[in-house]
C-alpha positions as CSV (number, residue, x, y, z in Angstrom):
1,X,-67.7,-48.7,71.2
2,X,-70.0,-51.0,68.9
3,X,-67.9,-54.2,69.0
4,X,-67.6,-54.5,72.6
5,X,-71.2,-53.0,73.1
6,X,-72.5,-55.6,70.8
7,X,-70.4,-58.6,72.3
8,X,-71.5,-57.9,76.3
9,X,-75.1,-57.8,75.3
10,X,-75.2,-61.2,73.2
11,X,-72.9,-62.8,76.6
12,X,-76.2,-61.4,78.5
13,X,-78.7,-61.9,76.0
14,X,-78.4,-65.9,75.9
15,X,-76.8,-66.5,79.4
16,X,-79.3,-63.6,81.4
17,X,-79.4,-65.6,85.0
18,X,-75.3,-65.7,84.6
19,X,-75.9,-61.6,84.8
20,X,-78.5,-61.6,87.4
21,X,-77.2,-63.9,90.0
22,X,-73.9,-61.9,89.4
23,X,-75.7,-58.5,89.7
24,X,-78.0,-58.9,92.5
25,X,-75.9,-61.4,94.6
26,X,-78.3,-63.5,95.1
27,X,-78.2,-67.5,95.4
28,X,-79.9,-68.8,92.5
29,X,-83.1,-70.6,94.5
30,X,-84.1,-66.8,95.3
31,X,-84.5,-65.7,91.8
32,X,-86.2,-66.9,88.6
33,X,-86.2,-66.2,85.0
34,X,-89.3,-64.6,83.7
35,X,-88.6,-63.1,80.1
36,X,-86.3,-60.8,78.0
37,X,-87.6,-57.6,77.4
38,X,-86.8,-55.4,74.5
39,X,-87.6,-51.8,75.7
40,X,-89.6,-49.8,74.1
41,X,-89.1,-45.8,74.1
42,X,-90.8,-43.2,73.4
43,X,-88.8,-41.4,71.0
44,X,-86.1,-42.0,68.8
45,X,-83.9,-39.0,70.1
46,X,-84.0,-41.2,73.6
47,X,-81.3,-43.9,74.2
48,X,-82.2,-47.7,74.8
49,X,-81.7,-49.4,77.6
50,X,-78.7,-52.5,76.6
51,X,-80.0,-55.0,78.3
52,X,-83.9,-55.6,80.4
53,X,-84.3,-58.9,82.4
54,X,-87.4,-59.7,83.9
55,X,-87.0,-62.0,87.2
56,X,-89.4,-63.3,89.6
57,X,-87.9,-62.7,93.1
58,X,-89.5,-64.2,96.4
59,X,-92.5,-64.4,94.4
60,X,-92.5,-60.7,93.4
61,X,-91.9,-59.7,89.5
62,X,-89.2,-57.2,89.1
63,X,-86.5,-55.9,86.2
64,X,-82.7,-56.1,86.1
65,X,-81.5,-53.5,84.1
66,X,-77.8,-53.7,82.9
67,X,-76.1,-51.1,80.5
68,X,-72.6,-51.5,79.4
69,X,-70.1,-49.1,79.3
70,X,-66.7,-49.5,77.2
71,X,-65.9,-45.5,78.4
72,X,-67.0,-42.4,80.3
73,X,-70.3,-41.0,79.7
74,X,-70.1,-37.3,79.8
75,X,-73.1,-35.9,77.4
76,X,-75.3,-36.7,79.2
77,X,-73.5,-38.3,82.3
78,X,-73.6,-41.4,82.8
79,X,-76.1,-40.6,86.1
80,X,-78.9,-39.1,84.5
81,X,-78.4,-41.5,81.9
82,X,-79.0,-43.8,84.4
83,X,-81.8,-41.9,85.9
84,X,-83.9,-41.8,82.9
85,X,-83.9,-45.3,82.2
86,X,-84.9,-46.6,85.5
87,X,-87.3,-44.3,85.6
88,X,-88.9,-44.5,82.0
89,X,-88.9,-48.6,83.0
90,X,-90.4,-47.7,86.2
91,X,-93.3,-45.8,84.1
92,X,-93.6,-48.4,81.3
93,X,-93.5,-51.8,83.1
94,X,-94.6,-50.4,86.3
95,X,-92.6,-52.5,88.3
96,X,-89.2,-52.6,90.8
97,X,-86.4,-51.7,88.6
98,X,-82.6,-53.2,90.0
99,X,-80.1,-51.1,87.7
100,X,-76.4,-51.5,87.2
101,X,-73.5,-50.1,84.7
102,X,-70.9,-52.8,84.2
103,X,-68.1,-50.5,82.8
104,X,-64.9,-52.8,80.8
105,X,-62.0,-50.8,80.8
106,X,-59.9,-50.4,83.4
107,X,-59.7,-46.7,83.5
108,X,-63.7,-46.0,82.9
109,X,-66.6,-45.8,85.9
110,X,-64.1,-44.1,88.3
111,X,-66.0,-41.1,89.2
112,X,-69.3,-42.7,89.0
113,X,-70.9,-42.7,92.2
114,X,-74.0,-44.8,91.2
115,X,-76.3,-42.1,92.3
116,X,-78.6,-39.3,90.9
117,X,-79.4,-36.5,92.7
118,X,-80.9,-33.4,92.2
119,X,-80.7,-30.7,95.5
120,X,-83.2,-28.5,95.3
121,X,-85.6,-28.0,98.3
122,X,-89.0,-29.3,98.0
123,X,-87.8,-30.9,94.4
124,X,-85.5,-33.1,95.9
125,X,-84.2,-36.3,93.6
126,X,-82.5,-39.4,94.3
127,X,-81.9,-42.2,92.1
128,X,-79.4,-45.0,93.2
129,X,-78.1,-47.9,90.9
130,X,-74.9,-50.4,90.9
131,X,-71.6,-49.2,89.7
132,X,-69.3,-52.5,88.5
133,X,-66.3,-51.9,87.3
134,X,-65.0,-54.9,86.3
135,X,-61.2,-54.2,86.6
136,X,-62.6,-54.3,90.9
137,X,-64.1,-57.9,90.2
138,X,-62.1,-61.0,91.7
139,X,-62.0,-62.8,88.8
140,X,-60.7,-66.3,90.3
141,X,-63.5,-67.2,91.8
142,X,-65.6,-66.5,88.2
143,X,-63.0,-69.0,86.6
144,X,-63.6,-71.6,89.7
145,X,-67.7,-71.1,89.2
146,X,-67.5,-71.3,85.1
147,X,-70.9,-69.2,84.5
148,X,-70.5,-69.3,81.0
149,X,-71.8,-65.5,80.6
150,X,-69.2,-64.0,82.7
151,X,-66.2,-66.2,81.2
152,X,-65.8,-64.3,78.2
153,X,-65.4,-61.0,80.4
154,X,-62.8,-62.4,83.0
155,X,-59.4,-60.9,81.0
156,X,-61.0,-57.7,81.7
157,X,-61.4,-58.9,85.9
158,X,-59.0,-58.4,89.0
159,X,-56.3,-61.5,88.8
160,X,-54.6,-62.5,91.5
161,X,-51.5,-60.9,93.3
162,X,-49.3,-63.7,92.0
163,X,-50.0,-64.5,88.7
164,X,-49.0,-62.2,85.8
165,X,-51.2,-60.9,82.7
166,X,-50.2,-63.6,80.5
167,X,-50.7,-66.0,82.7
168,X,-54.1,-64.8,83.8
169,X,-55.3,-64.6,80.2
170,X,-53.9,-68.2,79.5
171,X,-56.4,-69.1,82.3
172,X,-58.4,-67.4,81.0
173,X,-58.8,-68.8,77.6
174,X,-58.3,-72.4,79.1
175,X,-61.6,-72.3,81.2
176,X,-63.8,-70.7,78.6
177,X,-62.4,-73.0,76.2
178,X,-63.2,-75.9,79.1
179,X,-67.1,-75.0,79.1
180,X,-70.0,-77.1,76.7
181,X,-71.5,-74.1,74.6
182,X,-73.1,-74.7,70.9
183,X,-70.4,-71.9,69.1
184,X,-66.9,-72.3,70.7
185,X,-65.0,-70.5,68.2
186,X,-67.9,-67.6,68.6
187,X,-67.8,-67.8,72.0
188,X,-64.1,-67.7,72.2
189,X,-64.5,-64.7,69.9
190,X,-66.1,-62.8,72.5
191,X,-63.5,-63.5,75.1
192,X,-61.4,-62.5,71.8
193,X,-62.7,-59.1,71.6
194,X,-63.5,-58.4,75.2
195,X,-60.0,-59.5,75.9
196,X,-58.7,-56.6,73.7
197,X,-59.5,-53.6,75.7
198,X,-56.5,-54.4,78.0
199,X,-54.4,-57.1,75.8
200,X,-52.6,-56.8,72.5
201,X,-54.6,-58.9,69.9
202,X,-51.5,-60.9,68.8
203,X,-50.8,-62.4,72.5
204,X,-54.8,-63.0,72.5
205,X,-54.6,-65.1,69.3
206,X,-50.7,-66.6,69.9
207,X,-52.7,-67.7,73.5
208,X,-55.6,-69.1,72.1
209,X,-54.0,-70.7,68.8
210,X,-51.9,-72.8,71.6
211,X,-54.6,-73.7,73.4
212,X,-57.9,-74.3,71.5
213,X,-56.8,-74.8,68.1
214,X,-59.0,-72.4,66.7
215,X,-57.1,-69.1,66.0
216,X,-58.6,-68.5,62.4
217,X,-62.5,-69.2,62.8
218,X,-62.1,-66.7,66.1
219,X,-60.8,-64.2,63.4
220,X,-63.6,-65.0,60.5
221,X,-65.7,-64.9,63.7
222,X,-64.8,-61.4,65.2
223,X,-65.0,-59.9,61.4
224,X,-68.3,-61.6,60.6
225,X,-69.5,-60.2,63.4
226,X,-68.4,-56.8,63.2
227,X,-69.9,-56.9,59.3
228,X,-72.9,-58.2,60.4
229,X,-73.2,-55.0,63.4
230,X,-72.5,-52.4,60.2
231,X,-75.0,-54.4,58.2
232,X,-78.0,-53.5,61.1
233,X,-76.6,-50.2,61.5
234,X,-76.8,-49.2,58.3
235,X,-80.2,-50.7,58.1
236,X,-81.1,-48.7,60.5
237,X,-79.5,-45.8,59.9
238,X,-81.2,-46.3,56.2
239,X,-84.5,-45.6,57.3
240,X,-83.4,-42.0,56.8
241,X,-80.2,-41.7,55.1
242,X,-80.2,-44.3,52.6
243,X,-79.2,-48.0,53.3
244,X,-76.1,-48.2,51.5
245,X,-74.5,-45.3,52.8
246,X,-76.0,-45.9,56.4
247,X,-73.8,-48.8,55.9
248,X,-70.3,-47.4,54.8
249,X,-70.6,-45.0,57.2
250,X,-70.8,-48.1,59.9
251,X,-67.9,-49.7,58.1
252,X,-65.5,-46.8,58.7
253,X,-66.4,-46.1,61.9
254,X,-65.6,-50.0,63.0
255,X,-62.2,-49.9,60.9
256,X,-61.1,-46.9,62.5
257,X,-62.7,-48.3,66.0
258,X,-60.5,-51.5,65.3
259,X,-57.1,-49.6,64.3
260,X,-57.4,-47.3,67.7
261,X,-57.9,-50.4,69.5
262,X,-55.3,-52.6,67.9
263,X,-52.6,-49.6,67.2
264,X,-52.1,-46.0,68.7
265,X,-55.2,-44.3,68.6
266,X,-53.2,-40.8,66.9
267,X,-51.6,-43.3,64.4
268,X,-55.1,-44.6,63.4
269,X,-56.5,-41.5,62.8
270,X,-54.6,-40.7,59.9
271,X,-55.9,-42.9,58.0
272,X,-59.4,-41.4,58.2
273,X,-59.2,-39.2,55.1
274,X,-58.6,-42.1,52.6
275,X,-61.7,-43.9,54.5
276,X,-64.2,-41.4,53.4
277,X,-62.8,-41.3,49.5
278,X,-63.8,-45.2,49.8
279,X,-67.5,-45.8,48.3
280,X,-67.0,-49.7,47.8
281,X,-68.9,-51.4,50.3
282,X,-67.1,-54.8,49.9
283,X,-63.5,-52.8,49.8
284,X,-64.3,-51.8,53.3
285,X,-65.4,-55.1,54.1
286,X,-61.7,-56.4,53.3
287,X,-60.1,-53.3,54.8
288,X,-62.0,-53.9,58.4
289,X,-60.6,-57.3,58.4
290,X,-56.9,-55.9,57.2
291,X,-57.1,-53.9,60.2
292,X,-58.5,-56.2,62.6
293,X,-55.4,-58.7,61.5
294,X,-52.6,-55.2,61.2
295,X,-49.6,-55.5,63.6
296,X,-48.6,-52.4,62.6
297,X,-49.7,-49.1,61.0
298,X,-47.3,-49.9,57.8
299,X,-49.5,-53.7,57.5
300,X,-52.8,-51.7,57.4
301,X,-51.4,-49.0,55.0
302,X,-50.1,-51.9,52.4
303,X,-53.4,-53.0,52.6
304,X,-54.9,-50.0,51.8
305,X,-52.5,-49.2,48.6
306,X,-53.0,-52.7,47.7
307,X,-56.5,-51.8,45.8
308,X,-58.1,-54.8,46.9
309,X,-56.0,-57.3,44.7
């Protein structure tokens, strides 16, 4: 989904080592940081790698690819996806790619094998990468370490046999909230949204209003940014559609993403009709942050007989 797509890759865009050390498993003397690499493909029908880090290890240059999954893949599956990528960065940069999938829910990445394969005699194919399924992570010892990229993602991690949900994400929330980073209420928006995929929003904000103070910017935060991802969609979308209605489109798409998250997915659904009659692009600016801040399907539906007044 966009919001949680777009929140792992800015935690890995300005904390990459966090990622790498993670990934690889490797003590940080082994490894250095080289450069970010925005990949560039060939065509546009062709799916972009998330996230390309180039490293220096033992001397040698080599690529740590990361793609993020908030669900299954299925078309194509998620291991030819895979496949292509490693190999298009093979071609392009012509050096050792290390590829992983870091899949957030709890439910996604079970059948993923990390491998490729194609069984064909004398056209044999094998392509291996790293499957990490967060919900398999320990997440303790990732609140004991505080890398600051991974803190945002521990609600989604493996909490210890003794300590309930609520408890965990109080932890949680504590830590990240302990760490020195330029944006807290931004970065505490990440954990905000991240934190989502297995908590209900209102225990996230009660939690985090208790112990950082700083429950409304997290909220201006999480719809700025989810206004700002249908802004660059719809710019890009625009190049062939239009602009402005590349950018409604987006705006839909993230209040209905936001009302499956936040309510029953069926429930949310029915309000997809009315959507599309909306051509305002600042009414569906108030209506994603009405349904980012709905309890319940009747709060969202007042908002949306409300007119905007």
């Amino acid at each position: 989904m966009a919001i949680f797509d777009t929140v792992s890759k800015t935690q890995a865009q300005t904390h990459p080592m966090d990622f790498v050390n993670h990934c690889l498993n490797f003590e940080r003397g082994d490894v250095t940081f080289v450069e970010l690499i925005v990949p560039q493909q060939p065509t546009v029908e062709m799916h972009e790698a998330d996230i390309v880090i180039k490293v220096e290890l033992n001397g040698e240059e080599v690529l740590v690819h990361l793609e993020f999954q908030t669900t299954d893949s299925y078309d194509p599956e998620m291991s030819l996806r895979m496949a292509g990528y490693i190999i298009r960065l093979m071609e392009t940069y012509r050096l050792p790619v290390y590829s992983s999938v870091i899949y957030l829910r709890p439910n996604a990445g079970r059948r993923d094998r990390g491998v490729y394969e194609q069984n064909i005699t004398g056209h044999q194919v094998f392509i291996e990468y790293q499957v990490l399924r967060l919900i398999e992570m320990e997440g303790e010892p990732i609140l004991d370490n505080k890398p600051t990229g991974l803190l945002p993602f521990t609600p989604l991690m493996k909490r210890p046999t003794d300590m309930d949900a609520e408890e965990w994400l109080r932890r949680c929330v504590q830590t990240a909230d302990s760490v020195d980073v330029p944006n807290k209420p931004a970065y505490l928006g990440s954990l905000a949204v991240l934190g989502n995929l297995v908590y209900e929003s209102e225990l996230i904000s009660n939690i985090i209003l208790e112990e950082t103070m700083q429950q409304s910017n997290i909220i201006e935060y999480w719809t700025e940014k989810a206004t700002a991802e249908a802004h660059q969609q719809g710019l890009e979308q625009g190049r062939e559609q239009g602009l402005e209605q590349g950018m409604k489109e987006r705006a839909r798409e993230d209040i209905l993403e936001a009302l499956e998250l936040l309510l029953q997915p069926d429930v949310a659904r029915t309000f997809k009709p009315v959507l599309e009659t909306i051509e305002n692009p600042q009414r569906l600016k108030q209506l994603l942050r009405a349904a980012i801040l709905a309890k319940s399907p009747e709060d969202f539906r007042r908002a949306l007989e409300s007119n905007g007044e």
